[in-house]
Structures are given as structure tokens and as C-alpha cells.
N, C-alpha and C positions, 0 to 999 in steps of 0.2 A: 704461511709465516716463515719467515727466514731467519737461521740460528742467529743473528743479530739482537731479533725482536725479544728473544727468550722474556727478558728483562719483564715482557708485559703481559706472561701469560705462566700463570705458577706449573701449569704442568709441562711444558718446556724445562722452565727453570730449574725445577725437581729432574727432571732427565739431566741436563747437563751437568748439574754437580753430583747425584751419582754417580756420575761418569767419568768426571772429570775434577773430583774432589774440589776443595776452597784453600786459600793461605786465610791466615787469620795474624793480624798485625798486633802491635804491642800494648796497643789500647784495649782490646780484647783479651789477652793474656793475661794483662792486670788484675782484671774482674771477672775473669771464669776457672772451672776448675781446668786443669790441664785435660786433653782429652784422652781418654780413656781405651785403650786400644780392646779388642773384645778378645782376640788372642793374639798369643806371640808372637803371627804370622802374619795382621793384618796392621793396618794402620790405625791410630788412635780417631776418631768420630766422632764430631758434634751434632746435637740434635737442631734442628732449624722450624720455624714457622713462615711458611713463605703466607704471603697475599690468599685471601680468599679461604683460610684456613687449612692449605694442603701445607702436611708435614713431613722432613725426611730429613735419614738421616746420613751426613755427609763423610766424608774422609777427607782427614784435615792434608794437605802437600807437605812433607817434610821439610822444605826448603823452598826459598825465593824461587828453585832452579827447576820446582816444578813444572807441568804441563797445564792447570790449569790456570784458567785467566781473570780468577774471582778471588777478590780479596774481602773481607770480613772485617767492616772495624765498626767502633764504637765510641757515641758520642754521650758519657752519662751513661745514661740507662735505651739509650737509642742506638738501633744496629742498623748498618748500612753494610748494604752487598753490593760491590762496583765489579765494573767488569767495562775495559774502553772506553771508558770517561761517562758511562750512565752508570746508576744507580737504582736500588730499591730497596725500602725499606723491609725490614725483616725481624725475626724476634726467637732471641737464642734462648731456647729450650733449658734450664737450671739444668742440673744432674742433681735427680731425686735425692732426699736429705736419707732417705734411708740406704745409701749407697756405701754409707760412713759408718753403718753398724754392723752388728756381729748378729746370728743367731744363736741360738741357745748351746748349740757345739761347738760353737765360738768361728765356722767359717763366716768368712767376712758376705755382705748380705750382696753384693755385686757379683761375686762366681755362682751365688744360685739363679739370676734373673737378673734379665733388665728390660728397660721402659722401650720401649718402641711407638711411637702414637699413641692410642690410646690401648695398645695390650703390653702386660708386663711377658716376656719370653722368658720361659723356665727352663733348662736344661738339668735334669735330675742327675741324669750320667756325660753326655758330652750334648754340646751342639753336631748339628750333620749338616749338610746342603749348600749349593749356592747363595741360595734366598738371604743370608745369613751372613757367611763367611765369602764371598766371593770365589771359592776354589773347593773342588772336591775334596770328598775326607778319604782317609785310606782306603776304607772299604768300597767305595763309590770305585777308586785308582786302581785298586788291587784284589780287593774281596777280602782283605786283612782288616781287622779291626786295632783298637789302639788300646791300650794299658791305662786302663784309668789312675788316676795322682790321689794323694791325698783328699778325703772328703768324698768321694766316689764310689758310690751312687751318694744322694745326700736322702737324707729323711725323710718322709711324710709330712712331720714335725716341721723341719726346716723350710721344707716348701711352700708348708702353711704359713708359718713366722714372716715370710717375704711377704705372701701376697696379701697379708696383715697388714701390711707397717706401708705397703705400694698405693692399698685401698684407703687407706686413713689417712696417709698423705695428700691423696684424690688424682694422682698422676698417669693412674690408668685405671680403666672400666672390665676389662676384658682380660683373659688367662690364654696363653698360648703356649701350648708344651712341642717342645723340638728337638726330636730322638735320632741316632742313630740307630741301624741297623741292628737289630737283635738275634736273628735266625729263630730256628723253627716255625711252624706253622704259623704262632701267630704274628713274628716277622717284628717283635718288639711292643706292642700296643697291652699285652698283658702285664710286660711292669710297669706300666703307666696307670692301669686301674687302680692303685690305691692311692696315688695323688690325685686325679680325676675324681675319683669319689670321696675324699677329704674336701675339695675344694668345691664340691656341689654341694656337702652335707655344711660345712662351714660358711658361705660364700651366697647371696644373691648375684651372679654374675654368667655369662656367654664361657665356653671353652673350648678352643679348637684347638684341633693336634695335627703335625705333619711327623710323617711317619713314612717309611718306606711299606708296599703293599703287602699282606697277608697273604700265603698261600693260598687260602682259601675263602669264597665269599663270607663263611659264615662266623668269621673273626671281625667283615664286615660290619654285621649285624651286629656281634658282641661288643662294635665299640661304640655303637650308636646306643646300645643297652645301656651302657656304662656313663654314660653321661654328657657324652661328645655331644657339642654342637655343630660344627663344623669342621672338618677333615680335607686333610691334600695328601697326594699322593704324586709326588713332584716329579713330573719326567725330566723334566729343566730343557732338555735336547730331544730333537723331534729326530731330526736325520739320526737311521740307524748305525751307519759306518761313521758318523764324527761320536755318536754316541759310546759306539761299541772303543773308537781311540780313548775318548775322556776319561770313561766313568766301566770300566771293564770288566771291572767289579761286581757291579749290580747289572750287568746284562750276561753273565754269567751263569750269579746267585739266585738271579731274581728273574731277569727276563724282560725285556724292553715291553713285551704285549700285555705280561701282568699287569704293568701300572694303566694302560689304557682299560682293561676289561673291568681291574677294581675300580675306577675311576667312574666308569658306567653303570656298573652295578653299584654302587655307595649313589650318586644321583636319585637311585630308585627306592634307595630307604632314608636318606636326608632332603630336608627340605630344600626347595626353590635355591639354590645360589649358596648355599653353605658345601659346596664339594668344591672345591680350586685343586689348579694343579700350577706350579711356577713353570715359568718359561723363559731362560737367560737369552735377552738379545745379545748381539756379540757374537755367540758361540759357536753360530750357523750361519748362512744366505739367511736375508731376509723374508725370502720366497719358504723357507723353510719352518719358520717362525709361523708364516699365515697360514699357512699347511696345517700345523698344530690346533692354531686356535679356531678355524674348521671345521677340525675333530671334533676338539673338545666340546665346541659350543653345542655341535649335532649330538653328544652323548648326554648334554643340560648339563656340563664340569662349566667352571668357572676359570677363563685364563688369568692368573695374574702373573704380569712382567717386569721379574727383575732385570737387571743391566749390567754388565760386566764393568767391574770399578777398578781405580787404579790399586788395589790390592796389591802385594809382593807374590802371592800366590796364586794372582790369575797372569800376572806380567811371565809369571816362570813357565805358567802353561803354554804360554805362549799367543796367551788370548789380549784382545786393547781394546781400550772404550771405543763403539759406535760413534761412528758421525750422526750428528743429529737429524740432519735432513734426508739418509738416508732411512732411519730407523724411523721417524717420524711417521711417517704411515702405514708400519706396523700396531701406533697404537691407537692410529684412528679406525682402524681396520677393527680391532680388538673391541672399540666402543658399536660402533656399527651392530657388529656381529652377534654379540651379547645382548642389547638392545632387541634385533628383529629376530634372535632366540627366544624373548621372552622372559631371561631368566633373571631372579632378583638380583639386583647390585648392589641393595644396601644391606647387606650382612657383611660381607668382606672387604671393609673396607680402615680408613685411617691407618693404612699399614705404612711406615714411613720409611722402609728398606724396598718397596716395590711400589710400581704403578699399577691399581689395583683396575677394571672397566669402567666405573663412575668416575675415576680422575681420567681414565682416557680420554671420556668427554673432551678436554682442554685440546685437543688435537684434532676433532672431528669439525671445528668449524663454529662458531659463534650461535647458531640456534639449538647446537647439543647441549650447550652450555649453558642454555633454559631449561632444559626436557628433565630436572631432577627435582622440582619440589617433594614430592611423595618419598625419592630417596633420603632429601635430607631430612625427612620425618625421624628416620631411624639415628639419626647425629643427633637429637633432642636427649635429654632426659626422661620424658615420657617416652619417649617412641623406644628408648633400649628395655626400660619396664617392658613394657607392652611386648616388647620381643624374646625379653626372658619368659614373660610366664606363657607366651604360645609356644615357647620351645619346652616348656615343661609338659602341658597339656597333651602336644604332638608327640611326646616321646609315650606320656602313660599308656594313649591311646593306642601305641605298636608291641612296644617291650613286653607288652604280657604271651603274645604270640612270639617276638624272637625270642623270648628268657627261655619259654617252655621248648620250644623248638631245639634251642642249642643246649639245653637241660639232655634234652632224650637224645643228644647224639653224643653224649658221654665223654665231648672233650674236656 
């Protein structure tokens, strides 16, 4: 398929405007909220529903004078996305009503979390990563960490208040906590245990956390104790020398091998397709990229592919969106590979800042694009039930061995 056709295949079309952001014209500004930048660094992001239910989220072009070639407008309550004289209908995403309230300590309920598909993303202390932000955080740059602002760290309380008001609104199913770098052994995942366990004790719901990797396996284990459903431990860059230029900081601190080895070892006490790790196209050779998901797939990690966006802080790095037909069969490669691994695809999924292996599908060729009945069991409302309480079951069934085990080694 040729970046022309994008138009008629949602996961193309989710590639290109990650990439290459949307204008949104006057009819659309009328009747939405203005977009909402995620920090002072990036550009403000609308949330979209393309065709076939794949969701993502864009970056709006500052100006007519932008690069991208997609415009966003609206007829009534009808969205249309042109680009070269076609069109496709599409369906802009509200910004959750609880984006306009306060919590109980009066921070505004949009700097504790926001809506992503269907997971609300928490950041207690800061966000970290590509996945996310487009561009590395200080520490990733330098091995320096940042000065947290007012409101930082936020509550237990607080975090709960959000994922109150996100649940009851019905705008997301799923908790995804997204830390910075902490140091010490357990590398930041112990001050996440008591919102973790707030939101398990409070909360019918899945929780995944990205986290840079623990020193050692057995903080592993302790975050699987604690309530984690699902875990990444994000290399983002495969090649070591573009690695070691980007992100100098955690190859440093931390060590490019650690996040492969935790990454292996976390497969061997989470379930089936609940371990990912992000992978930035852009950032590397393509050849580089495949290299990765390779790895991963042989250690049962789960690739998921974010893409380098027009960011102000990835343009600085010096980095720019992928061509599409070149990148293109990195993520059929990705669906493949995943697939004749084995490994479950439907836990990690509806992420609407990345292309997760199930959306790769849309890349591998039109009879991939049959082969997911059984995944989309897990996009039901029964099938997430049914996926909470076997991840309850699967955890009692281990935790009584890891609790005692990391009990008698007195960390």
C-alpha cells in the first residue's frame, strides 16, 4: 500500500499523523476545547477515532505553514480528515469533563493524569520517556534529574480522586502509571506502591507501569507482588552508540543490558504479552528497529512502536518523522513476529500515542486483518472482566512465594 492510500487503512493513517501531526480549521475550533499541550515543550494534541476503532493521539501543526498535509474539519457534529482532495470520516475524541475540576488539594485534575484510549496515564511525580513526550527527559540526556514544581509528588488521595471521576465518567478502563527515574536499587517502582495499591484496593481495574529497570530481579518480582499487571521497561533505541549519543544518562546509570535482561526476566513472572518494551522509529536505521523486535520477541517482551512526532524537542534533537514507506515494514515485521512468537496481543493494547502488534496487523497485508477474533474478545466488556479476575487469581497463585522470598532477603 502506497502512503497515498493511508486514507483507507486506520493503521497507516495513525502512523502518518503521529508523525506528521493534523491543521484543524475554524469549524473545529468553534466547537472543541482548544488543544491542550501535555508540557511546555510539546505541542498541544487532539485525541482522534479513526475507522475500525484504532484510536490516537495527534499533534495539532501551529500554523497553515506546517508540514503536515491533513486538515481536520467539521460539519455539525461530523468530522472529516482531508488530505489531497480525499477524505475520511473520523470522530474527535471530547477532552474528559473531568479535565475542568480540581482535587481535593485543589491541583487542577489534568496535571495528575490524562485520557489516552482507553487508559487514564498518571504521573505522581513527572512523566519520563519518548512514549509520551516525544524527547528524552533530563536524566535519559544527562543522568540529572529535574526539580519537581508545585504539587509534586501529588497524593495517594489525589491520584485516587482522578481515577474516580475518569471511571465514572466511563472515558477510560485501565490505570497506567509513568515514572521517572528514581535511583536506588529499586530504580523508582517503590514510590509507586502506594498508589498501585490504593487503586487495586479501590478500583475493579488492569494497572500497568513504565518504569526504568530495577537493579535487581527481585524488585522485579516485588512489582508483580504489588499489583502490576503489566510492566515495560522501555529501551526506546536498540543501537548502542545512537543510544549511548541520545539518552547518556541511563546508559550510564543504568546500562543499556539491564533493560534487556529485566525485560527477560519480568516475561518469566508476568503473564503471556503483559511485559512491552517501546521502540521510537525515527531514531535509528530501520534495520535497527527489526533488530530490536527480534530480541524482544525471543525473550516473550512485547514491541510496542512509538514514532518520532513533530515535537519542538524531538526537531531540537535533531530527530524527524519517518517516511512512511520506509517504516512501513518495520511494523509488519512487528505483527509477524509477535504472532509466530506466540505471545498474547490482547493485553497491550488501545494505546493511542503508540502502535501496539494487534494494530500492526493493518500493515501485514489484508488476511492479518482477519486473524484477531479471539483478540478482540479482550476489547469486550466481558473479556476485560474476565481478564481482571484471571490476573487476580494468577497473581495469588505466585505472590505467596515471591512475598516470602523477598520478605527473608530483608530489603
Amino acid at each position: 500500500m502506497s502512503p497515498q492510500d493511508a486514507g483507507d487503512n486506520p493503521g497507516y493513517l495513525k502512523l502518518e499523523l503521529t508523525a506528521r501531526g493534523v491543521h484543524i480549521d475554524a469549524t473545529v475550533r468553534a466547537q472543541a476545547a482548544p488543544p491542550r499541550a501535555t508540557d511546555d515543550a510539546s505541542p498541544g494534541t487532539i485525541e482522534l477515532a479513526l475507522p475500525e476503532g484504532v484510536s490516537v493521539n495527534v499533534p495539532v501543526a501551529p500554523s497553515a505553514a506546517g508540514d503536515s498535509p491533513y486538515l481536520l474539519s467539521a460539519h455539525g457534529d461530523h468530522f472529516t480528515l482531508q488530505k489531497n482532495g480525499s477524505s475520511v470520516d473520523v470522530h474527535l475524541v471530547p477532552e474528559p469533563h473531568f479535565y475542568g475540576d480540581r482535587v481535593s488539594s485543589g491541583l487542577p485534575m489534568h496535571q495528575v493524569a490524562r485520557v489516552y484510549g482507553s487508559f487514564i496515564a498518571v504521573n505522581p511525580s513527572f512523566a519520563c520517556g519518548y512514549g509520551l513526550r516525544g524527547a528524552p527527559c533530563r536524566f535519559c540526556r544527562t543522568g540529572s534529574g529535574v526539580t519537581l514544581g508545585d504539587g509534586f509528588p501529588m497524593s495517594v488521595q489525589d491520584v485516587a480522586e482522578v481515577v474516580r471521576a475518569a471511571f465514572s465518567e466511563g472515558v477510560a478502563d485501565f490505570v497506567y502509571f509513568n515514572l521517572a527515574y528514581g535511583g536506588g536499587e529499586d530504580a523508582g517502582i517503590a514510590f509507586l506502591e502506594p498508589y498501585i495499591r490504593a487503586i487495586k484496593r479501590q478500583f475493579n481495574t488492569l494497572v500497568a507501569v513504565q518504569v526504568h529497570p530495577p537493579k535487581t530481579d527481585r524488585w522485579v518480582d516485588r512489582t508483580y507482588a504489588m499489583g502490576v499487571d503489566a510492566v515495560s521497561y522501555a529501551i526506546e533505541i536498540h543501537d548502542p552508540e545512537i543510544l549511548a549519543r541520545r539518552c547518556a544518562g541511563r546508559v550510564r546509570y543504568i546500562g543499556r543490558d539491564r533493560y534487556y535482561d529485566a525485560l527477560g526476566y519480568a516475561a518469566t513472572v508476568f503473564p503471556s504479552g503483559t511485559v512491552w518494551s517501546d521502540l521510537v522509529v525515527g531514531l535509528e536505521p530501520a534495520e535497527s528497529t527489526t533488530r530490536a523486535i527480534d530480541v524482544l520477541t525471543a525473550a516473550g517482551v512485547l514491541p510496542v512502536l512509538s514514532v518520532v512526532g513533530p515535537s519542538s524537542d524531538a526537531a531540537a534533537a535533531g530527530a524527524r518523522p519517518p517516511v512512511l514507506d520506509v517504516v512501513a515494514p518495520v511494523y509488519a515485521h512487528l505483527f509477524r513476529t509477535v504472532r509466530a512468537a506466540r505471545i498474547n496481543m490482547g493485553w497491550i493494547r488501545d494505546l493511542s500515542f503508540a502502535i501496539t502488534p494487534l494494530e500492526a496487523r493493518y500493515f501485514a497485508g489484508d488476511d492479518a486483518r482477519l486473524t484477531v477474533a479471539l483478540q478482540q474478545f479482550y476489547r469486550s466488556k466481558i473479556g476485560s472482566v474476565a481478564a481482571r479476575n484471571l490476573a487476580r487469581l494468577r497473581r495469588r497463585l505466585r505472590v505467596r512465594t515471591v512475598s516470602d522470598s523477598f520478605d527473608s532477603s530483608h530489603l
